[in-house]
C-alpha positions as CSV (number, residue, x, y, z in Angstrom):
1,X,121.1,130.3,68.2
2,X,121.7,133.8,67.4
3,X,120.5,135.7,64.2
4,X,124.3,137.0,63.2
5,X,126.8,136.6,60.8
6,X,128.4,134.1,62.6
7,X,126.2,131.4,62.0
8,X,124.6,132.2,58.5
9,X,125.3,129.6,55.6
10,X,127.1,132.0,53.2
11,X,129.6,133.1,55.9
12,X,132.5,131.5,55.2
13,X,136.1,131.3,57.0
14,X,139.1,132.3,55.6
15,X,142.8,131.6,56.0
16,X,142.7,135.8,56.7
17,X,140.3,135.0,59.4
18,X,141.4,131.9,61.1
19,X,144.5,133.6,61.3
20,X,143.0,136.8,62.9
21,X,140.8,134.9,65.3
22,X,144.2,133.0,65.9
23,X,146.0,136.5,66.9
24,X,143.4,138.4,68.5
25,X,141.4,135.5,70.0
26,X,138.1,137.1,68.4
27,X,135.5,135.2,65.9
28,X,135.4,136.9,62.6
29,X,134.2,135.4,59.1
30,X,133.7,137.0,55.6
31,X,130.4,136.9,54.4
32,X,129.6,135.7,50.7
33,X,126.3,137.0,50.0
34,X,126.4,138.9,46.7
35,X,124.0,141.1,47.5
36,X,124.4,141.8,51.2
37,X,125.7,144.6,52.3
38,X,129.0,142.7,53.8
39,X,129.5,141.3,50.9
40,X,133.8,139.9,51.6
41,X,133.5,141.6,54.4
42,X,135.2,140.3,57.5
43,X,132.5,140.3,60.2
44,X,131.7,139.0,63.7
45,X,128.5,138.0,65.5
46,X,127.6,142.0,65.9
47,X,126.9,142.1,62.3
48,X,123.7,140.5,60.4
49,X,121.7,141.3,57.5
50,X,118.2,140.2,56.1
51,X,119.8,138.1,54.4
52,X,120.7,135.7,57.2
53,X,119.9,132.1,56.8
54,X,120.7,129.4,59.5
55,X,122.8,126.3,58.0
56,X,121.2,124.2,60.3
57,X,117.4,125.2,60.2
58,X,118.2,125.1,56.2
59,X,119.5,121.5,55.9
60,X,116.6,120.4,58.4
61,X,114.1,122.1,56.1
62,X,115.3,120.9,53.0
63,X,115.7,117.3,54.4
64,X,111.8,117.4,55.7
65,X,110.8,118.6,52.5
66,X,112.3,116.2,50.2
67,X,111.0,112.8,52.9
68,X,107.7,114.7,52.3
69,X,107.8,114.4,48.3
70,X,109.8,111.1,48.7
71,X,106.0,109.8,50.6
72,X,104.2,112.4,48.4
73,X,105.2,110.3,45.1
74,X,104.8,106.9,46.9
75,X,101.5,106.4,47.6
76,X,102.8,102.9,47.6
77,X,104.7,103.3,51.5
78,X,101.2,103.5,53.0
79,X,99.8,100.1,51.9
């Protein structure tokens, strides 16, 4: 998966966008980050900031993390 604005969990789509992407048949989103420099800006997969963070990779993160504590705090699982 690409690094771009696209695909970062604070883009977010909009009735502007989905009705430009409609129109023009492009793939634009505004990005919510409060302190990235596109902050509700409408941007495409050419744009991406340090700021980027995959949903995906997130969710599967914070899911691993929390089993981990879950067997961390139940010594009990392992008997």
């Amino acid at each position: 998966m690409n690094d771009n604005c696209l695909y970062c969990m604070f883009s977010e789509y909009s009735d502007i966008n989905i009705k430009m992407n409609d129109m023009f048949e492009s793939d634009y989103t505004t990005c919510r980050h409060e302190n990235s420099p596109y902050y509700n800006e409408s941007v495409n997969e050419d744009k991406s900031c340090r700021f980027f963070l995959d949903t995906n990779k997130y969710f599967l993160r914070k899911d691993r993390k929390e089993k981990l504590e879950h067997l961390k705090n139940n010594p009990d699982l392992f008997l």
